[in-house]
C-alpha positions in Angstrom: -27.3 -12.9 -8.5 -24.7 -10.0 -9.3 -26.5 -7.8 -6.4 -26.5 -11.0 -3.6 -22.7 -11.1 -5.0 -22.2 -7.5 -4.5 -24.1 -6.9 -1.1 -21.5 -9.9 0.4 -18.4 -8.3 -1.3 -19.6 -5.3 0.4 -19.5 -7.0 4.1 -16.2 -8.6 3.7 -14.7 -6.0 2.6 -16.2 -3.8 5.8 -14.6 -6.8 8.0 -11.3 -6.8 6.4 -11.4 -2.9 7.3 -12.3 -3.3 10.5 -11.1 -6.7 11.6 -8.7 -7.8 9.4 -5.3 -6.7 11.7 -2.8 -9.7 12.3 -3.1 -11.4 15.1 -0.2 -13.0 15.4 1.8 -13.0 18.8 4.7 -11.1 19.1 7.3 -13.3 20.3 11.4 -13.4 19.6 11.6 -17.2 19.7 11.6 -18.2 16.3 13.6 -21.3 14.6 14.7 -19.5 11.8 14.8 -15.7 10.3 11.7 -14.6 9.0 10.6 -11.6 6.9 8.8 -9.1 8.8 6.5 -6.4 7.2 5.7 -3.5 9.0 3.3 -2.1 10.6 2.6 0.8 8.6 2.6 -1.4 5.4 0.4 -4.0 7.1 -2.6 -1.5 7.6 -1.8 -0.1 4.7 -2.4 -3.3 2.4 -5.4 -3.8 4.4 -7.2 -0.7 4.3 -6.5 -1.3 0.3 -7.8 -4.7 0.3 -10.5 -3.2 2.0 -11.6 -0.1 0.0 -11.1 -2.3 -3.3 -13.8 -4.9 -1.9 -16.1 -2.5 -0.3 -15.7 -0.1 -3.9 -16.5 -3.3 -6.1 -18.9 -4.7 -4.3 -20.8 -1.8 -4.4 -20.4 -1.4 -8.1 -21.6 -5.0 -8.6 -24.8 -4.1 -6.5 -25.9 -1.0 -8.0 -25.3 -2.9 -11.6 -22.0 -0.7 -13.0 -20.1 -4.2 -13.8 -20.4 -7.5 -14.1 -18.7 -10.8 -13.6 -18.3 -11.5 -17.2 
């Protein structure tokens, strides 16, 4: 079960990597004042998220940890 577990880690976190950018329009007609993040910190939080998934589900497949 821990490899099935690991191999589908593995894809998602490929697909955050590669598809995982907002896709939010960019428009200036918003109701109230919003937090933006930038850019740079946007890619970079989801290249981590990314590397993180893709690192443990690759750990889970080849059997190096373990859910509990």
């Amino acid at each position: 079960m821990e490899k099935l577990a690991g191999a589908a880690i593995f894809l998602v976190g490929l697909l955050i990597i590669f598809f995982g950018g907002a896709a939010a329009p960019k428009t200036d007609e918003s109701s109230k004042p919003a937090i933006r993040v930038p850019r740079w910190l946007d890619k970079t939080i989801q290249w981590g998220i990314g590397i993180l998934s893709v690192w443990w589900g690759v750990e889970l497949f080849f059997g190096n940890a373990h859910f509990f």
